[in-house]
C-alpha positions in Angstrom: 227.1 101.3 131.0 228.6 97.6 131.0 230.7 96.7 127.9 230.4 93.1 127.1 233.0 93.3 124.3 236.0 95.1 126.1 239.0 94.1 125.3 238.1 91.0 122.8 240.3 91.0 120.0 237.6 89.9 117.4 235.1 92.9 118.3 235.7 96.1 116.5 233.8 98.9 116.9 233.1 101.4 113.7 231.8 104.3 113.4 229.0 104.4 110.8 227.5 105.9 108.1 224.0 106.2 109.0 221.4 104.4 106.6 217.7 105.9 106.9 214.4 105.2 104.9 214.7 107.1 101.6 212.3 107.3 98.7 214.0 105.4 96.3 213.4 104.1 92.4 214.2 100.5 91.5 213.3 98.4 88.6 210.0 97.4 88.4 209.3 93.7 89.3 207.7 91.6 87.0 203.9 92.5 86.1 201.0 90.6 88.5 199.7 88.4 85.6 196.5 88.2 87.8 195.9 92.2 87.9 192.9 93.1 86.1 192.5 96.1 84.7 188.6 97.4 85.2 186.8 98.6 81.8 184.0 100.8 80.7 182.8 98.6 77.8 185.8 98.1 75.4 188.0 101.0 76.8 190.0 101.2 80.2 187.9 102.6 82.8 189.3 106.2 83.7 187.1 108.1 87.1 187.2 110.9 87.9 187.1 112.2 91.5 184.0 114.1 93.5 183.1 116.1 96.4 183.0 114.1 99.7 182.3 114.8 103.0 184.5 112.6 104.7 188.0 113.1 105.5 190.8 110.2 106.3 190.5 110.2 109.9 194.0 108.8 111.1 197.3 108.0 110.0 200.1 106.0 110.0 203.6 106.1 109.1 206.7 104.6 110.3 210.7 105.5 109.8 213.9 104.0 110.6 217.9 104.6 110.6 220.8 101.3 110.4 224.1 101.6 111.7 226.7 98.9 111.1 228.2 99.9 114.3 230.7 97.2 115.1 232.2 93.6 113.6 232.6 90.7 115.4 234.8 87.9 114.1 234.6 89.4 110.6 230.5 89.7 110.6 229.0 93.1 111.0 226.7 93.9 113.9 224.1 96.2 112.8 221.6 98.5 115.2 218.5 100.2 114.5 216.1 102.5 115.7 212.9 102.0 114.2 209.4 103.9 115.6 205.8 104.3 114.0 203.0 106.9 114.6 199.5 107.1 114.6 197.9 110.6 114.0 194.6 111.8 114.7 192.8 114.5 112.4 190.6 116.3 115.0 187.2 118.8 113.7 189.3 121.7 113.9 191.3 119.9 110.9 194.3 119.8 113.1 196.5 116.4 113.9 197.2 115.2 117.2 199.5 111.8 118.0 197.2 109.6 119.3 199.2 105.9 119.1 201.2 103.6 121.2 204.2 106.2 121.3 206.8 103.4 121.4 209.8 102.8 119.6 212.2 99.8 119.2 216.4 99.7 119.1 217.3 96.2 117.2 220.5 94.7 117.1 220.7 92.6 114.4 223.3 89.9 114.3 223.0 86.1 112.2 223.3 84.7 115.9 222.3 81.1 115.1 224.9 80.8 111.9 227.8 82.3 113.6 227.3 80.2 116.8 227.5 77.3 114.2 230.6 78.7 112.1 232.6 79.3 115.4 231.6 76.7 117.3 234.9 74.7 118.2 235.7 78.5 119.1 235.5 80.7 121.6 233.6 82.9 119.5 231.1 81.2 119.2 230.1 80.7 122.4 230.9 84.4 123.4 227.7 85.4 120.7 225.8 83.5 122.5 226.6 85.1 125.8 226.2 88.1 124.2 222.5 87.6 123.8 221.8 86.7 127.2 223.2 89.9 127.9 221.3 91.5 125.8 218.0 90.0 127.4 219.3 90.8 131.1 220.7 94.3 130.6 218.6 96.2 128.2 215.1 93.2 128.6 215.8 92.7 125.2 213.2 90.1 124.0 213.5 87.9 120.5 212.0 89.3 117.6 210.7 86.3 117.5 207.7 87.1 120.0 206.0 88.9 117.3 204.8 86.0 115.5 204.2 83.7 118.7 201.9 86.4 120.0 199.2 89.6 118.8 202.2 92.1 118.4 199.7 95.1 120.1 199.6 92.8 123.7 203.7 92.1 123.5 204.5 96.3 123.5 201.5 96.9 125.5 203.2 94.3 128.4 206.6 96.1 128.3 206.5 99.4 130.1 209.7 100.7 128.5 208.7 103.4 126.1 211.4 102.0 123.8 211.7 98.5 123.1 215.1 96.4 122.8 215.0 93.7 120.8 217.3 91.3 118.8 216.9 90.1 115.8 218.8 86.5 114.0 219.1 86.8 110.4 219.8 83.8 110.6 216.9 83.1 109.0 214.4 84.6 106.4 211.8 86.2 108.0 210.6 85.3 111.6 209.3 81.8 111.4 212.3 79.3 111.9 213.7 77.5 110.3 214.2 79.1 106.8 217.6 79.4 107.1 219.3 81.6 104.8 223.2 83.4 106.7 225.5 79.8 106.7 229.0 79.2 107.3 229.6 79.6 103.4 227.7 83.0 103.4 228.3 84.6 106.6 231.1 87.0 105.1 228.7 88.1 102.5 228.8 91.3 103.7 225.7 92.3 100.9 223.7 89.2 101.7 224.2 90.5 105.4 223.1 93.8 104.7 220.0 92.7 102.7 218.6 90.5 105.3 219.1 93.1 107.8 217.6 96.2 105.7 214.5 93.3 105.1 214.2 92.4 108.5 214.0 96.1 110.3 211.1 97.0 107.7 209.3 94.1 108.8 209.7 95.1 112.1 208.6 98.9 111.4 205.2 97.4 110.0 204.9 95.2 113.4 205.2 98.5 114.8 202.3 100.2 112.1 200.3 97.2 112.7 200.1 97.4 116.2 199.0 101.1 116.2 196.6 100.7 113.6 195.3 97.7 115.7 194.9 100.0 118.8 193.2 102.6 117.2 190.9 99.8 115.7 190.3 98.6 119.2 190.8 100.9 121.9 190.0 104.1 120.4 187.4 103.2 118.0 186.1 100.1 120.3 186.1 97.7 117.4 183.6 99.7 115.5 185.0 98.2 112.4 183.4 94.7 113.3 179.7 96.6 112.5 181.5 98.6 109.5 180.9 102.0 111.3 184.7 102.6 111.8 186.7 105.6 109.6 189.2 105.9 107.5 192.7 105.4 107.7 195.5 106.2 105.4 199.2 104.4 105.8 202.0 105.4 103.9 202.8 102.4 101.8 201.8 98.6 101.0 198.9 96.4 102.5 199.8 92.9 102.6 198.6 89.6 104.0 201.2 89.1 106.3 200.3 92.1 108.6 197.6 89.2 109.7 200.6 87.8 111.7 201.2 90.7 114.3 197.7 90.7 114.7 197.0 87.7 116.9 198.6 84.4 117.3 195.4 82.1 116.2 192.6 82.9 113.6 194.9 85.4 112.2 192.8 86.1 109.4 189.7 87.2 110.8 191.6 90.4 111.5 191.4 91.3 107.6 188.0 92.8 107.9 190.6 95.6 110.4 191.6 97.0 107.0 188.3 97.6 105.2 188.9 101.3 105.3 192.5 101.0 105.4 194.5 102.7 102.1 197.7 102.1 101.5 199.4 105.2 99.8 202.0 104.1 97.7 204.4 107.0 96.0 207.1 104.9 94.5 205.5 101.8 92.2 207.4 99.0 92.3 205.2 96.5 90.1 205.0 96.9 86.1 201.3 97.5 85.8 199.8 95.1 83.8 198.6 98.0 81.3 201.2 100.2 78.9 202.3 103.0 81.1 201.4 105.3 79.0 197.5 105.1 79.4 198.6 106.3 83.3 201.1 108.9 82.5 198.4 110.4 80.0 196.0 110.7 83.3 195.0 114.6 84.1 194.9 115.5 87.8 192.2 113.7 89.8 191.7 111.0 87.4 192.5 107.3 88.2 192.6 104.0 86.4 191.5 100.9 88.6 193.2 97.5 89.0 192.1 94.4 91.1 195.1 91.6 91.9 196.1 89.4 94.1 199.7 90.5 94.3 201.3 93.5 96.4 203.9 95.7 95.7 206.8 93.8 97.2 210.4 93.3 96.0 211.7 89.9 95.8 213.8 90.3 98.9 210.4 91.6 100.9 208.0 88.7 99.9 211.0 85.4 100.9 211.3 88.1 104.6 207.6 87.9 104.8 206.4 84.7 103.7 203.9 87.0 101.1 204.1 84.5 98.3 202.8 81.7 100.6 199.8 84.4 101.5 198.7 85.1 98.0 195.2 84.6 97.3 193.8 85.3 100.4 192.5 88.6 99.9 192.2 90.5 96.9 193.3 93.9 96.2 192.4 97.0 94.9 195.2 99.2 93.2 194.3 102.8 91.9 196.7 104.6 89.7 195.4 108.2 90.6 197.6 111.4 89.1 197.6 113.0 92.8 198.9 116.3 91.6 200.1 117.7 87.7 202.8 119.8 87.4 202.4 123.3 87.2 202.1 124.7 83.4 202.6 121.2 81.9 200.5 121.3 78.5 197.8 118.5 79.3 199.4 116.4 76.4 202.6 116.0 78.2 203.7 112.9 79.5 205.3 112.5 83.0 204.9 110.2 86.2 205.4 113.2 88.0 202.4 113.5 90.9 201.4 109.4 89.8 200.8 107.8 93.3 199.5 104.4 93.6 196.5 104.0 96.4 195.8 100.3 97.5 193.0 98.7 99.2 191.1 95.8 100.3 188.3 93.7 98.1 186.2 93.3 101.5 183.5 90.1 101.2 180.8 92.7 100.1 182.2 93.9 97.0 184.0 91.1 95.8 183.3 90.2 91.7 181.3 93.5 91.8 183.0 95.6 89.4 180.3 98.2 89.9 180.6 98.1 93.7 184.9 97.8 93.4 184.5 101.1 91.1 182.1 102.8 93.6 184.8 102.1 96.6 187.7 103.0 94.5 185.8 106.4 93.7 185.0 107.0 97.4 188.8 106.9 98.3 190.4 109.0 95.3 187.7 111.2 96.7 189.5 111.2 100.1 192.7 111.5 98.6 192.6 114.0 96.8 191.6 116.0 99.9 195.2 115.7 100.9 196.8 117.6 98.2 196.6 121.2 100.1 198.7 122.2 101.9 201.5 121.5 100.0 204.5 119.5 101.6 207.3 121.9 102.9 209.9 119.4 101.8 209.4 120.2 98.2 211.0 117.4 97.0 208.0 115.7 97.3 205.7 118.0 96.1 204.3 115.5 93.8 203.3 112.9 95.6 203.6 113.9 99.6 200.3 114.0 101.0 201.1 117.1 104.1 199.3 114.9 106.9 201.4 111.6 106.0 204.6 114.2 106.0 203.8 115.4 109.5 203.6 111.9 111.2 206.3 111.0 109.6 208.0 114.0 110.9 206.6 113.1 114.6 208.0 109.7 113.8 211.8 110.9 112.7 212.0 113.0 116.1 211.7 109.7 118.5 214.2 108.0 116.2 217.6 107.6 118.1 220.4 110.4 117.3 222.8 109.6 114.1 225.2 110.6 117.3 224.1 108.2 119.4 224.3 105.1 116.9 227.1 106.4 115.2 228.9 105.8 119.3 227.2 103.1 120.4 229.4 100.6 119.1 231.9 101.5 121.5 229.8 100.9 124.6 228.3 97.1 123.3 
């Protein structure tokens, strides 16, 4: 394979520690002043779940691993492999990959600031040399083309099973021209780091979006636009700006796509706008509802996104449901332990209907708590792992690129 970089003095290739998705406990952002917490009369509304028929049909769940894999003039190059899967649970309660089966390899480099740093250089003209050959040897297209066009059509067009792309971090998010890497910044190697970390977990929910969008489509032949499509669960947030990857005009009349979406959240990230002890006290398959119009983003998340320019148009269900309790813990005792967090969307028909919000939120703890046999077999998260979200993720982790390969492929850029 072609090395563009041989024998330039300013590249240096590394070998990396490899950074993958991890479940991971940070401070809780501010509380969402506009969550409401639903009542029963004076008190805080606490359900209970019941029997239901229906199962989550499908679900999603995407992965990724980083490697800083090289340095260029001082500024880290960073590659990732990224995929997303789409599972199918069939009558026989089995689950079968039914979704795109693609994956994408990113290099991820502040192109636009370096070229600008370096320009009386030769540097800075060999970057951007180095993305044409990016776009002639591997097809690598912009990142870019996600937001120009309905991210399901762009990886349907490329036959390539796995997708190169690169990616300027230029710039916060992928709508020029919020610039954020400059020539005072650029050897910020944190700043670096956070944009990149931001930018490939937008790009794993392109990836999310794109499979929930063919199963909405092509498998299900857009049965949600009657409301007869099923359910869906996807390990993590719902948030406006997954209206972006789903076409490039009249973006939002995708919304109604994630009626029966639930977003399965294990690690909160949001201060509830209630004192965490009325949820800790919750016994297993009881929930406490919330409506907001804020997700569960970190700072860093909603400037990559453009979320805080989105808020208000939809509204959002939260349901702090105690998934499972540990074993011989006295009912008094206090513990987040098996607290999972289940999101969804206030759809036109139930919105200002606390009755109706409380019947939907009922109908999905319902589903949920459906998922707590089997347990996991990583038993580290044998709180909060719901099996059939574990399995895709598995499917997911085995189409990721090698910790080998990344860990090398510096040496052949």
């Amino acid at each position: 394979m072609p090395n563009f970089f041989r024998s330039d003095p300013k590249y240096l290739p590394e070998i990396p520690t490899i950074i993958e998705e991890i479940e991971e406990f940070p401070p809780l952002e501010e509380a969402d002043k506009t969550e409401e917490i639903l009542k029963e009369g004076d008190n805080i509304f606490i359900g209970l779940s019941q029997k239901d028929k229906e199962w989550f049909r499908c679900f999603v769940d995407g992965t990724y691993r980083i490697a800083r894999t090289a340095t260029y003039g001082g500024v880290p190059i960073y590659l990732s492999s990224i995929t997303a899967v789409l599972t199918e649970r069939t009558p026989e309660k089995k689950l079968r990959e039914v979704g795109l089966k693609k994956q994408f390899t990113v290099v991820l480099f502040p192109f636009d600031a370096f070229s600008e740093t370096f320009r009386n250089s030769r540097e800075g003209s060999k970057i951007k040399e180095f993305r044409d050959y990016l776009k002639e040897e591997y097809k690598a297209i912009p990142d870019t083309e996600f937001r120009q066009r309905d991210a399901l059509s762009v990886i349907q067009s490329l036959d390539s099973a796995n997708i190169w792309i690169f990616s300027d971090i230029t710039y916060k998010g992928l709508k020029k021209p919020q610039e954020d890497i400059k020539s005072d910044n650029i050897m910020d190697e944190g700043k670096i780091y956070s944009r990149v970390n931001a930018r490939v977990r937008v790009l794993m929910s392109i990836l999310e979006t794109a499979n929930l969008k063919f199963f909405r489509e092509k498998l299900e032949n857009n049965a949600y636009r009657e409301g007869k499509e099923d359910w869906v669960l996807i390990d993590g947030t719902l948030n406006n700006y997954r209206k972006f990857f789903c076409a490039d005009t009249n973006q939002s009349e995708y919304f109604p796509m994630f009626n029966k979406v639930v977003g399965f959240i294990k690690t909160i990230r949001r201060q509830p706008n209630i004192d965490m002890l009325n949820i800790y006290r919750l016994q297993e398959r009881e929930f406490i509802v919330s409506i907001a119009g804020n997700s569960d983003l970190e700072k860093v998340m909603i400037e990559e996104t453009q979320e805080n320019e989105l808020i208000g148009e939809n509204e959002w269900g939260f349901i702090y449901l105690r998934f499972r309790k540990p074993f011989g813990y006295p009912p008094e005792f206090l513990t987040s332990r098996g607290i999972v967090k289940l999101q969804f969307r206030v759809d036109e028909d139930i919105k200002g209907n606390v009755p109706k919000i409380k019947e939907k939120a009922l109908k999905i703890v319902s589903l949920a708590v459906k998922e707590k046999f089997p347990l996991p077999s990583d038993k580290s998260r044998i709180w909060k792992e719901a099996v059939a979200i574990e399995e895709t993720e598995k499917i997911a982790k085995s189409r990721l690129s090698s910790k080998e390969w990344l860990r090398n492929r510096g040496w052949t850029l």
